[in-house]
MARLOFI-204522 format. One record per residue (C-alpha): x, z, y; residue in one letter. Coordinates in steps of 0.2 Angstrom, whole numbers, plus 5000, padded with zeros to 4 digits. Each point is the difference from the previous one (the first is absolute). Example, Ala and Ser with C-alpha at 12.3 -4.5 7.8 and 13.67 -1.06 7.14 Angstrom:
2
r c1:5062 | c3:5039 | c2:4978 | res:a
r c1:5006 | c3:4997 | c2:5017 | res:s
# end
This chain:
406
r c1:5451 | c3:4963 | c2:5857 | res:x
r c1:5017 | c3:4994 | c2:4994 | res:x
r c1:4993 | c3:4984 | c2:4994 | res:x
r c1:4991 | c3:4994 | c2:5016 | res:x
r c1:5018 | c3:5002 | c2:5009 | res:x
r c1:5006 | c3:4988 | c2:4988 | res:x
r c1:4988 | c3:4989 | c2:5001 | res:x
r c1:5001 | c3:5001 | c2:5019 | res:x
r c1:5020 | c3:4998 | c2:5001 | res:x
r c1:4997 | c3:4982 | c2:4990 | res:x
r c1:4988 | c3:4993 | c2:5010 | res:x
r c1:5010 | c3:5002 | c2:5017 | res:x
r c1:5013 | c3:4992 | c2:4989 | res:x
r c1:4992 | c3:4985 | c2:4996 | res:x
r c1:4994 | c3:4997 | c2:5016 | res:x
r c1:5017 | c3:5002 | c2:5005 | res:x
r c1:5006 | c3:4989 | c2:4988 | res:x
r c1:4988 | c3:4989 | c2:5006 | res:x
r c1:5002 | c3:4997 | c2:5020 | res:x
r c1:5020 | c3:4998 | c2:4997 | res:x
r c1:4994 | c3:4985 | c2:4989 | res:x
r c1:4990 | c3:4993 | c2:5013 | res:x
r c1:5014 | c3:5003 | c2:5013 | res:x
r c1:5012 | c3:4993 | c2:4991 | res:x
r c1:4989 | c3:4983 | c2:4998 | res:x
r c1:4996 | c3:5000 | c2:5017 | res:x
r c1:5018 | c3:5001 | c2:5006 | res:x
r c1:5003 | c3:4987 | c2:4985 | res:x
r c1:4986 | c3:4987 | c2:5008 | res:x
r c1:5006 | c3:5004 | c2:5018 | res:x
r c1:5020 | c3:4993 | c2:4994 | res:x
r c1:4993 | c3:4985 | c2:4992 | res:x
r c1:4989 | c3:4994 | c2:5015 | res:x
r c1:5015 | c3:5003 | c2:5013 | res:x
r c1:5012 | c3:4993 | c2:4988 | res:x
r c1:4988 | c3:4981 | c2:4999 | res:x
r c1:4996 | c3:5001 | c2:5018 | res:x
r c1:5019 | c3:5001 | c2:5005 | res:x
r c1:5003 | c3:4986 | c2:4987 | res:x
r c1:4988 | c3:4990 | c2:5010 | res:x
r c1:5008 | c3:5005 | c2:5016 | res:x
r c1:5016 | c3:4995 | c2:4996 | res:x
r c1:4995 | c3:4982 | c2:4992 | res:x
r c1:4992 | c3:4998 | c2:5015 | res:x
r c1:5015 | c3:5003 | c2:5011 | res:x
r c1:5011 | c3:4990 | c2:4986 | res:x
r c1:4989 | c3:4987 | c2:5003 | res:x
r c1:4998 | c3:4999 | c2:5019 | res:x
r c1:5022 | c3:5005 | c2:5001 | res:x
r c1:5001 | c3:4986 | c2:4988 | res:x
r c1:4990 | c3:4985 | c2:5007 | res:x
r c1:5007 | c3:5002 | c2:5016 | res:x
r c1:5018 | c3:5000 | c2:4995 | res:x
r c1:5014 | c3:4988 | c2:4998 | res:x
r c1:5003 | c3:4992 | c2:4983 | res:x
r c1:5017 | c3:5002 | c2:4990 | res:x
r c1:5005 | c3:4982 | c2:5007 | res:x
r c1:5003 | c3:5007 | c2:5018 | res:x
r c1:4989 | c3:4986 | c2:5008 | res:x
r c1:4983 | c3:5004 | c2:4995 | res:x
r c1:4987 | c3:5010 | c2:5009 | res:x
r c1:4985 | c3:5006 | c2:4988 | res:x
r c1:4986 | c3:5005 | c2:5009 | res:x
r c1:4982 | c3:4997 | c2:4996 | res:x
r c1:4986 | c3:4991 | c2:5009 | res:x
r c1:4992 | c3:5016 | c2:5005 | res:x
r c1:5014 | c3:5007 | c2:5008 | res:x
r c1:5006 | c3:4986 | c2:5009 | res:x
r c1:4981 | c3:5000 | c2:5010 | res:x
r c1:5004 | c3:5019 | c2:5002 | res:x
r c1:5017 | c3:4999 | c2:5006 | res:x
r c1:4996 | c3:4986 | c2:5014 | res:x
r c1:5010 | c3:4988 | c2:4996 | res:x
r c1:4996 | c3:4982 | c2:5006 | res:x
r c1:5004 | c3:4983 | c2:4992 | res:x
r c1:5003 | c3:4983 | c2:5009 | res:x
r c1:5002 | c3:4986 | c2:4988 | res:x
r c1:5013 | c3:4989 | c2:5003 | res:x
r c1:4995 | c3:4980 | c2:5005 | res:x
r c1:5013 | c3:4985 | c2:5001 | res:x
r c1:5018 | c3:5000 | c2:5005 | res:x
r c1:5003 | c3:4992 | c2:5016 | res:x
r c1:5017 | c3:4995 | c2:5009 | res:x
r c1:4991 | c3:4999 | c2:5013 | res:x
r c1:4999 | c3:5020 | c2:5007 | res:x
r c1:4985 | c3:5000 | c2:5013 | res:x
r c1:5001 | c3:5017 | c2:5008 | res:x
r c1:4986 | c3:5007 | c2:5012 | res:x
r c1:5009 | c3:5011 | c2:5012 | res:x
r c1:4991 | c3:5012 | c2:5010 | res:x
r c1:5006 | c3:5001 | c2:5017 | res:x
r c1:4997 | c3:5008 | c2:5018 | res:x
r c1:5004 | c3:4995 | c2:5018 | res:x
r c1:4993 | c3:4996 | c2:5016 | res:x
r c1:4995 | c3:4984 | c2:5010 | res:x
r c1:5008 | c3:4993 | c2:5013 | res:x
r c1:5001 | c3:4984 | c2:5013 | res:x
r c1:5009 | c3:4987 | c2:4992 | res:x
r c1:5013 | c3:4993 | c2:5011 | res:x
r c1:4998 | c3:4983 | c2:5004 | res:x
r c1:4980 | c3:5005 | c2:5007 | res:x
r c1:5012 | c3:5012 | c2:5013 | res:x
r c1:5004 | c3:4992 | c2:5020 | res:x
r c1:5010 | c3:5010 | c2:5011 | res:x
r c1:4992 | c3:4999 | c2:5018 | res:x
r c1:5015 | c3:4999 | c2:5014 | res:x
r c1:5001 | c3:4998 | c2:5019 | res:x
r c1:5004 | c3:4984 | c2:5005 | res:x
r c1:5005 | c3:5006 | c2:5017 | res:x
r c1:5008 | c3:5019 | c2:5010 | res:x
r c1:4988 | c3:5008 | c2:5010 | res:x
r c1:4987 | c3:5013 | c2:4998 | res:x
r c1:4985 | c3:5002 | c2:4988 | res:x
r c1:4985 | c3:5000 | c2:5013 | res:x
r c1:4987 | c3:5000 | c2:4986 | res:x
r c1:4995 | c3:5003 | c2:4983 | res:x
r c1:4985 | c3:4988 | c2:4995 | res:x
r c1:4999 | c3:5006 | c2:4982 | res:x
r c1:5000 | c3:5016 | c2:4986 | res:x
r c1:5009 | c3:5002 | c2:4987 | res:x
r c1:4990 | c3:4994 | c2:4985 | res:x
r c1:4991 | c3:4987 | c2:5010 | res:x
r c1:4996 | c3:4982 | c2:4992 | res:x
r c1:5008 | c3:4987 | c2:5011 | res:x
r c1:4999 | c3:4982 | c2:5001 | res:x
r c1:5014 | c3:4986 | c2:5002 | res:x
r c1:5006 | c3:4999 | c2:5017 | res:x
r c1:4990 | c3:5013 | c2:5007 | res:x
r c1:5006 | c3:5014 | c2:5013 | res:x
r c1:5009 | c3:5015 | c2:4995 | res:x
r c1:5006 | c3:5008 | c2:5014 | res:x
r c1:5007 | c3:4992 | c2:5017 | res:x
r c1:5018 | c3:5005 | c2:5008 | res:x
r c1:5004 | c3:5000 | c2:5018 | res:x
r c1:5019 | c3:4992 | c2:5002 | res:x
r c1:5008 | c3:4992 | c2:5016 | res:x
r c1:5007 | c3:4988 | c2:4990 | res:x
r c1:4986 | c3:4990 | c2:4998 | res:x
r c1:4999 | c3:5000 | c2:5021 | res:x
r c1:5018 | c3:4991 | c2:4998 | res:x
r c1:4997 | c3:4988 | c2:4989 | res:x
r c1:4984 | c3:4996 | c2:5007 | res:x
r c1:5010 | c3:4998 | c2:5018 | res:x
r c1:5012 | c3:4990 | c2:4989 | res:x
r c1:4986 | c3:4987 | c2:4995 | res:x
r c1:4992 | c3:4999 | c2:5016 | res:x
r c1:5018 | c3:4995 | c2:5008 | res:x
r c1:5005 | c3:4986 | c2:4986 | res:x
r c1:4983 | c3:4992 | c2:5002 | res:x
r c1:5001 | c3:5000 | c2:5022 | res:x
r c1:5019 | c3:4989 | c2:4996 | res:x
r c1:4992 | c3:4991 | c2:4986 | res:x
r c1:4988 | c3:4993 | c2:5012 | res:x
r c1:5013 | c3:4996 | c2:5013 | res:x
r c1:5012 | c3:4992 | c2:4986 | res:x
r c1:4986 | c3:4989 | c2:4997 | res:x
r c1:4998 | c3:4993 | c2:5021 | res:x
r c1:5018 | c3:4999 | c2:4999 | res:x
r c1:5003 | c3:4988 | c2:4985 | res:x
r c1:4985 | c3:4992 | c2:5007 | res:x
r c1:5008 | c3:4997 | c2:5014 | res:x
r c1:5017 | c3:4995 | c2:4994 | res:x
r c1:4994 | c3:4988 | c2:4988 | res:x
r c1:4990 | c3:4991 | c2:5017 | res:x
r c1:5019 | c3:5001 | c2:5008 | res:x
r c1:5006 | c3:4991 | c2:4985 | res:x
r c1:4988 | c3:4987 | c2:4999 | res:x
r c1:5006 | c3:4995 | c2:5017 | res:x
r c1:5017 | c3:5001 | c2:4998 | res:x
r c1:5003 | c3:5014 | c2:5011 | res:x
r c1:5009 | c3:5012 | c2:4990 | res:x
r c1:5009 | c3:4999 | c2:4981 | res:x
r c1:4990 | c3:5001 | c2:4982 | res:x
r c1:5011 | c3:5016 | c2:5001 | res:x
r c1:4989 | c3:5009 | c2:5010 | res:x
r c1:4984 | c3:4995 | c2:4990 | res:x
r c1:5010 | c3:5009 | c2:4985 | res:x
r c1:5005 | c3:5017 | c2:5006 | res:x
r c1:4981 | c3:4999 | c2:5007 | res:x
r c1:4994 | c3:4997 | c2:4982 | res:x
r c1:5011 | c3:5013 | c2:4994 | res:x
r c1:4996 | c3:5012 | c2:5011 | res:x
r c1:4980 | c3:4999 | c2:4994 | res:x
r c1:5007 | c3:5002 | c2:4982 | res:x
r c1:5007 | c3:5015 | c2:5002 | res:x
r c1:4985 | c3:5009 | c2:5009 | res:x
r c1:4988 | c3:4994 | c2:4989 | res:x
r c1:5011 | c3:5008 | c2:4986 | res:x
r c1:5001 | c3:5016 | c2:5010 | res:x
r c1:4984 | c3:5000 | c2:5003 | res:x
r c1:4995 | c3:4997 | c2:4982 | res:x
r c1:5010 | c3:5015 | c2:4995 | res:x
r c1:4993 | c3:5014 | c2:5014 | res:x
r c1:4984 | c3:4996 | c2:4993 | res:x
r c1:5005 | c3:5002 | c2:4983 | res:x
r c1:5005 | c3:5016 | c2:5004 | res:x
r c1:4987 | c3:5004 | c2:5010 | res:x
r c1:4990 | c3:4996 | c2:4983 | res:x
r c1:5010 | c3:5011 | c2:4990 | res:x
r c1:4998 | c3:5015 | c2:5011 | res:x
r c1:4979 | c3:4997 | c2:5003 | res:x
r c1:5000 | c3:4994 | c2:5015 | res:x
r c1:4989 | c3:4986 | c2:5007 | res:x
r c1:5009 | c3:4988 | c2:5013 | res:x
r c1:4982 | c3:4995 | c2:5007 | res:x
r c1:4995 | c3:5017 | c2:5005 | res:x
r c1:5011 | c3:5002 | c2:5013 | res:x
r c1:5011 | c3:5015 | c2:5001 | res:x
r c1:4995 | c3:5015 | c2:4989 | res:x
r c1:5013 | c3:5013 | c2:4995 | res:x
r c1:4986 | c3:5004 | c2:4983 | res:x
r c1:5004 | c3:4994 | c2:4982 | res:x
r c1:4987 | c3:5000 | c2:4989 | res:x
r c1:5009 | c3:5004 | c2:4984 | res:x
r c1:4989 | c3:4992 | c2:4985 | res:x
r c1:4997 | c3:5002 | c2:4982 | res:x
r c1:5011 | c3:4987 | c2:4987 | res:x
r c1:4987 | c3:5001 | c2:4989 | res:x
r c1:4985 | c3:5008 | c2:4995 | res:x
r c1:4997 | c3:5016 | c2:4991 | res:x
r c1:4999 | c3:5017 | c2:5004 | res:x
r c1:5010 | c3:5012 | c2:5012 | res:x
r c1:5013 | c3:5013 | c2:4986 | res:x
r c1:5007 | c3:5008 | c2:5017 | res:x
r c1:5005 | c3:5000 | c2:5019 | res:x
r c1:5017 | c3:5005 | c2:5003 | res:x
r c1:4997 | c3:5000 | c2:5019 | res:x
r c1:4988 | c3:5008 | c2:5014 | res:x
r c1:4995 | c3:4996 | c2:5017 | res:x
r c1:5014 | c3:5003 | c2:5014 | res:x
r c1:5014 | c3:4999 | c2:4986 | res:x
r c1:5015 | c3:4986 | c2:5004 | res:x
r c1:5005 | c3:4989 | c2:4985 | res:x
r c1:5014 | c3:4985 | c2:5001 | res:x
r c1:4997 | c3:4984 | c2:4996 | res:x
r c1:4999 | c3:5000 | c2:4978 | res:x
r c1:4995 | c3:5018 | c2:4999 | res:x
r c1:4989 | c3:5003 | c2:4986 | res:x
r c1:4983 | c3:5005 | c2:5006 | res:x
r c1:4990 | c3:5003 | c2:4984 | res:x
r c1:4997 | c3:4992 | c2:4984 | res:x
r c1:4983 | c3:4989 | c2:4995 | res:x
r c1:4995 | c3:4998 | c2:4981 | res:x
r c1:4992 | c3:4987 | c2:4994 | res:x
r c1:4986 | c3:5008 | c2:4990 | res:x
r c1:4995 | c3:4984 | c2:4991 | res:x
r c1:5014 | c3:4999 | c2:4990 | res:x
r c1:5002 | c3:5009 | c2:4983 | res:x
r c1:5009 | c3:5018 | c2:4998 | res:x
r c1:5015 | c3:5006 | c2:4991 | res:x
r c1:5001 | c3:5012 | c2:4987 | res:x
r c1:5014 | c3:5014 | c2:5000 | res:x
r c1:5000 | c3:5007 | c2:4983 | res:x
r c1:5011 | c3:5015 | c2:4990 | res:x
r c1:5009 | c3:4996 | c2:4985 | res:x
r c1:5009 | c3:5012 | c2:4989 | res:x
r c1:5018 | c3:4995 | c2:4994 | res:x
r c1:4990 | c3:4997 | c2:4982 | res:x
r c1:4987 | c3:4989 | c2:5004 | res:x
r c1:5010 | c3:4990 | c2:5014 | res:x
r c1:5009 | c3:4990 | c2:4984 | res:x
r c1:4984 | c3:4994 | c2:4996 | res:x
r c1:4993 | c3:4992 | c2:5016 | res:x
r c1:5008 | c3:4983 | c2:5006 | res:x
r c1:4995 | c3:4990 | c2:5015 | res:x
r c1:4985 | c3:4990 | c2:4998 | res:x
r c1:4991 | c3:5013 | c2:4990 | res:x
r c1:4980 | c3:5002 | c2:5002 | res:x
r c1:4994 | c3:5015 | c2:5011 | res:x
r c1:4982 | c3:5007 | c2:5000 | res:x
r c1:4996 | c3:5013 | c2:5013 | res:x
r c1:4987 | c3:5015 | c2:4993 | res:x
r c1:4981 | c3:4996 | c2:5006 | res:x
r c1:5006 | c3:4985 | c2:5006 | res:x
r c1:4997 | c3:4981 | c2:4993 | res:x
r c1:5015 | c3:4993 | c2:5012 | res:x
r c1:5017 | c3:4995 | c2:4991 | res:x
r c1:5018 | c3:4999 | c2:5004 | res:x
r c1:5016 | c3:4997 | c2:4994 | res:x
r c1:5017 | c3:5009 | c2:5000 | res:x
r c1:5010 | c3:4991 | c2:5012 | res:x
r c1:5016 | c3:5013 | c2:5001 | res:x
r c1:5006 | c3:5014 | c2:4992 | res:x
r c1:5013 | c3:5010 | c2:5010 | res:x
r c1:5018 | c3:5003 | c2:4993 | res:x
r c1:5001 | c3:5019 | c2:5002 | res:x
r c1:4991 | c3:5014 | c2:4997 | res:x
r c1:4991 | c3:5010 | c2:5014 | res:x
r c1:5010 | c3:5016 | c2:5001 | res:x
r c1:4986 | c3:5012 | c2:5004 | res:x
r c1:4993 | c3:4994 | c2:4985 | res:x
r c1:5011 | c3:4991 | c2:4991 | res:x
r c1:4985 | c3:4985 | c2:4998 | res:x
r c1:5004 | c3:4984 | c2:5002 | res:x
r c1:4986 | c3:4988 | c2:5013 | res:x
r c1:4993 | c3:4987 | c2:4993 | res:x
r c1:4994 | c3:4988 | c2:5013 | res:x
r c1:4983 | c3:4991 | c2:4997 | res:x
r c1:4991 | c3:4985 | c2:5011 | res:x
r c1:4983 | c3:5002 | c2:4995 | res:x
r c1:4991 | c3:4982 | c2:5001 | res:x
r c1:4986 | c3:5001 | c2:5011 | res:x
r c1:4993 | c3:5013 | c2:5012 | res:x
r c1:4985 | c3:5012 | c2:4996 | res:x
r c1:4992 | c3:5015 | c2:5008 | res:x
r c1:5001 | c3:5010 | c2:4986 | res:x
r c1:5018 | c3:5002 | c2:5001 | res:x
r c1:5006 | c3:5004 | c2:5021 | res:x
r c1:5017 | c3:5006 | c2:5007 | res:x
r c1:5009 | c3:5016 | c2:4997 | res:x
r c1:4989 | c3:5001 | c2:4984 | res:x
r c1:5007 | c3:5010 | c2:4987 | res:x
r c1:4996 | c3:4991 | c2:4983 | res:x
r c1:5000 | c3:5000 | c2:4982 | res:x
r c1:5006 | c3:4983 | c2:4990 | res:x
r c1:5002 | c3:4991 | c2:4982 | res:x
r c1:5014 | c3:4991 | c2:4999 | res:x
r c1:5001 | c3:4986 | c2:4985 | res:x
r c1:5017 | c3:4996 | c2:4994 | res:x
r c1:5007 | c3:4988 | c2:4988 | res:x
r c1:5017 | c3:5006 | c2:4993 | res:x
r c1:5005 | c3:4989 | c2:4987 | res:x
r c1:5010 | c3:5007 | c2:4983 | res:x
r c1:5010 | c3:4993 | c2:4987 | res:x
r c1:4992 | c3:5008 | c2:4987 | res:x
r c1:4981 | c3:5002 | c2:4998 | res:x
r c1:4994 | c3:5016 | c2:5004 | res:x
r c1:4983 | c3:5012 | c2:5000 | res:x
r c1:4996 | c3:5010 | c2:5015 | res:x
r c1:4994 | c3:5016 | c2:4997 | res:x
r c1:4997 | c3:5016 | c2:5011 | res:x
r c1:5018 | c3:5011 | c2:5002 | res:x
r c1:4990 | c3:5014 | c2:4993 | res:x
r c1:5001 | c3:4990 | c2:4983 | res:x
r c1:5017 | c3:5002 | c2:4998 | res:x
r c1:5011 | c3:5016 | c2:4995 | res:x
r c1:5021 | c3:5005 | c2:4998 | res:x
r c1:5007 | c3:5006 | c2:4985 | res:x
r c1:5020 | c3:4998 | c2:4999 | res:x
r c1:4999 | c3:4988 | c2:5014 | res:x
r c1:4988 | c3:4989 | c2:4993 | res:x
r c1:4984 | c3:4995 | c2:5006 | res:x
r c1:4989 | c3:4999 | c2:4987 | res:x
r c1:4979 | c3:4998 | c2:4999 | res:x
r c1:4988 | c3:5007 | c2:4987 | res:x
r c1:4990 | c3:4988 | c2:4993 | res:x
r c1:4983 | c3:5004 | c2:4989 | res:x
r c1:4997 | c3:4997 | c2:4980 | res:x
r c1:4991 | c3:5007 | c2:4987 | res:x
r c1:5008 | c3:5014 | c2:4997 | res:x
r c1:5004 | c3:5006 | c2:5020 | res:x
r c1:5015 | c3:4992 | c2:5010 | res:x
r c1:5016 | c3:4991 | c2:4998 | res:x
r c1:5015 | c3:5005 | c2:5012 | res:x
r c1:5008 | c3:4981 | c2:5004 | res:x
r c1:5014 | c3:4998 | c2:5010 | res:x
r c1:4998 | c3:4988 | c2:5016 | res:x
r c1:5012 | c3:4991 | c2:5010 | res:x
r c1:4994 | c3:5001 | c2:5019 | res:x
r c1:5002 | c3:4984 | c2:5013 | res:x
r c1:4993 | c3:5006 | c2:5014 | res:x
r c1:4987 | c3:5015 | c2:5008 | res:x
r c1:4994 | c3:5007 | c2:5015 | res:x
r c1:4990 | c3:5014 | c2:5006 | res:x
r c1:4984 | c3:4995 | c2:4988 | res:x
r c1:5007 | c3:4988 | c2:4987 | res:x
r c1:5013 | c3:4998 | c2:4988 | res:x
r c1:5004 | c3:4982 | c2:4992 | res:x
r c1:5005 | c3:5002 | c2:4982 | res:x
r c1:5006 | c3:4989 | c2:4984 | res:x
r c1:5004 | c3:5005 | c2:4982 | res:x
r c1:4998 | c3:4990 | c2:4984 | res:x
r c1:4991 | c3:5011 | c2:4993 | res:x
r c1:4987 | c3:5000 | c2:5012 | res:x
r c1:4983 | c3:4986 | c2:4998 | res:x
r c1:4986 | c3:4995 | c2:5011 | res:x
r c1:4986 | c3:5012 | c2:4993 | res:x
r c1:5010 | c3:5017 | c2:4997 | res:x
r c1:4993 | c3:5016 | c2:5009 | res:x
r c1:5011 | c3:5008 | c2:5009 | res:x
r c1:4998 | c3:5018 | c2:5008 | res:x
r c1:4999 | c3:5000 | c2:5018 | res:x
r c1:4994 | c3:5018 | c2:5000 | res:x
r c1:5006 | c3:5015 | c2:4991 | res:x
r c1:5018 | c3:4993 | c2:4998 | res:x
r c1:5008 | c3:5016 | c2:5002 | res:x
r c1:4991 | c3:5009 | c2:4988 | res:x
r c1:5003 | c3:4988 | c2:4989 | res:x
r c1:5018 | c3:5000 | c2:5003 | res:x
r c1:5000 | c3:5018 | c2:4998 | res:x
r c1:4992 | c3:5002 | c2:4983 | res:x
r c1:5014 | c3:4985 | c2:4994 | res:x
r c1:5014 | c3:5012 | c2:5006 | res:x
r c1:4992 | c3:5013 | c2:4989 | res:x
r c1:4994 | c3:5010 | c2:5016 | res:x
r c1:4980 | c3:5006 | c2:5001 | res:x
r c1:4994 | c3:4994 | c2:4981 | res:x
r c1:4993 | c3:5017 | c2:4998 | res:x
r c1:4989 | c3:4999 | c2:5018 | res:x
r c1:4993 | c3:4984 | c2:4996 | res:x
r c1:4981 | c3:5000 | c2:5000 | res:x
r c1:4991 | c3:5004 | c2:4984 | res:x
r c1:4989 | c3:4983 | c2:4994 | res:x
r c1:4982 | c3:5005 | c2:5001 | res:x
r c1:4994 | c3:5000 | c2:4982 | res:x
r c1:4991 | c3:4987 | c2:4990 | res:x
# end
């Protein structure tokens, strides 16, 4: 009995014996497999921390192929220098009559407005009827006429008959002068009443009528009526304003204190959905105080019904500002400032180069740039600048995107 205990007692034993050997492999495998995968982790991480991050010299940005597609970044790659800077400048405004197609319509006599013959809006014809005005001066001067020519013709008996008085010796050549002179002077008086009477609408040959026709100067269309029927006006009130609608439109544009240096007179203007042109024909002194822009005035060289009055409208502005240095035009979102330099990030094969840039000129869109170190077919980021900047400052290496693997 004795001997089967014993027996017993080693068996449990061994078996023991045995499943703390197979533990104590397990846990052995389990370390080992742990310990190669964070190895790889961790190469991987070097490897991502590593090619996006900059290099000892300060200047270099290494970063792979893969993670630059990952991160977004775009590249623009550089053409010829120019001196030449050609800026398109987008601009908004309005249209508006130009000036000279404006003509102020005046009374040319006192009285009172009997009749309104046209709307505002109306297209009109040279010398036609606007509106007639009642005034008692045109009675006078009428009167006026009627009386110079009843002494003109008695003038006329009496040099005739002074003249026949002289021819017989009966009186002196004396008479036959004051005779002459007396003619002169109504005809001259004459002459002026119905200059007048011209000037103020009237017609000598109608007899007398206190209504003036007061006519269109040109032909157009009514802008506005300033007056109504029954209202008194003195003679050179302004009674409305005509337009002359075949004449081309005006531009009032916005410029922004940055992109004013840029646009000169004589520069080219195309208006959005329009094929019509123009060019800048003033740019005002001072800033607009509501909004601190300063109008740029343009006189757009035909007419067109795709561009009307009062229209609210998009433009591109080309302008020529020349440099004395050649220089590239790249978008402002290219450039970046470390320590008070601008500086670029251009491409090569093993990420980016930070090079410092001397700027000559921006706006709202584009910055104009020159370094000798730069050359016509380097890629420069346009995109993604700041995350580049950040990763040369030593900032967001560890956040970078992992490079998908090969």
């Amino acid at each position: 009995m004795s001997q089967q205990v014993s027996v017993l007692g080693n068996k449990k034993l061994l078996f023991a014996i045995g499943t703390l050997a197979v533990v104590i492999v397990a846990i052995w495998l389990g370390s080992r497999l742990l310990s190669n995968n964070n190895k790889e982790t961790a190469a991987v991480e070097n490897e991502t921390t590593a090619a996006i991050s900059a290099d000892p010299s300060g200047n270099q940005i290494l970063i792979s192929p893969q993670q630059i597609k990952q991160v977004g970044i775009q590249l623009q790659s550089l053409g010829q220098p120019s001196s030449d800077i050609q800026a398109t400048l987008a601009l908004q405004g309005q249209a508006q009559w130009s000036p000279t197609s404006k003509v102020v319509l005046t009374s040319p006599v006192s009285g009172v407005v009997q009749q309104v013959l046209v709307q505002p809006l109306a297209t009109i014809a040279r010398n036609s009827n606007v509106l007639t005005v009642s005034s008692p001066e045109l009675i006078q001067i009428q009167n006026d006429i009627l009386q110079i020519q009843a002494q003109q013709q008695l003038a006329v008996q009496t040099l005739a008959r002074e003249r026949k008085l002289f021819a017989e010796g009966i009186i002196a050549e004396k008479r036959v002068q004051e005779a002459q002179n007396q003619m002169q002077r109504l005809s001259i008086d004459l002459a002026a009443k119905q200059r007048m009477l011209q000037f103020m609408g009237g017609n000598s040959g109608n007899g007398l009528s206190s209504v003036v026709y007061v006519k269109s100067p040109a032909s157009g269309s009514v802008e506005s009526l300033q007056v109504s029927a029954g209202q008194y006006v003195e003679t050179g009130a302004v009674l409305g304003q005509l337009v002359n609608s075949d004449l081309p439109l005006q531009l009032v544009l916005q410029a922004s204190l940055a992109d004013s240096q840029y646009i000169h007179i004589g520069d080219s203007v195309k208006v959005e959905g329009c094929e019509i042109t123009g060019q800048v024909q003033k740019i005002a002194p001072a800033l607009a105080g509501n909004t601190q822009t300063q109008n740029v005035i343009v006189q757009m060289n035909a007419n067109h019904r795709c561009l009307q009055v009062q229209q609210f409208v998009k433009a591109q502005l080309q302008s020529h500002n020349p440099t004395a240095r050649a220089a590239w035009t790249v978008p402002s979102t290219a450039l970046t400032l470390k320590e008070g330099k601008n500086i670029v990030f251009v491409h090569n094969q093993n990420g980016f180069a930070a090079i410092p840039v001397e700027v000559v000129g921006n706006n709202q869109q584009y910055s104009y740039i020159t370094a000798a170190a730069l050359k016509p077919g380097m890629n420069i980021a346009i995109s993604g600048v700041e995350r580049l900047k950040a990763v040369w400052s030593g900032f967001g290496a560890e956040q970078a995107p992992t490079a998908a693997a090969q």
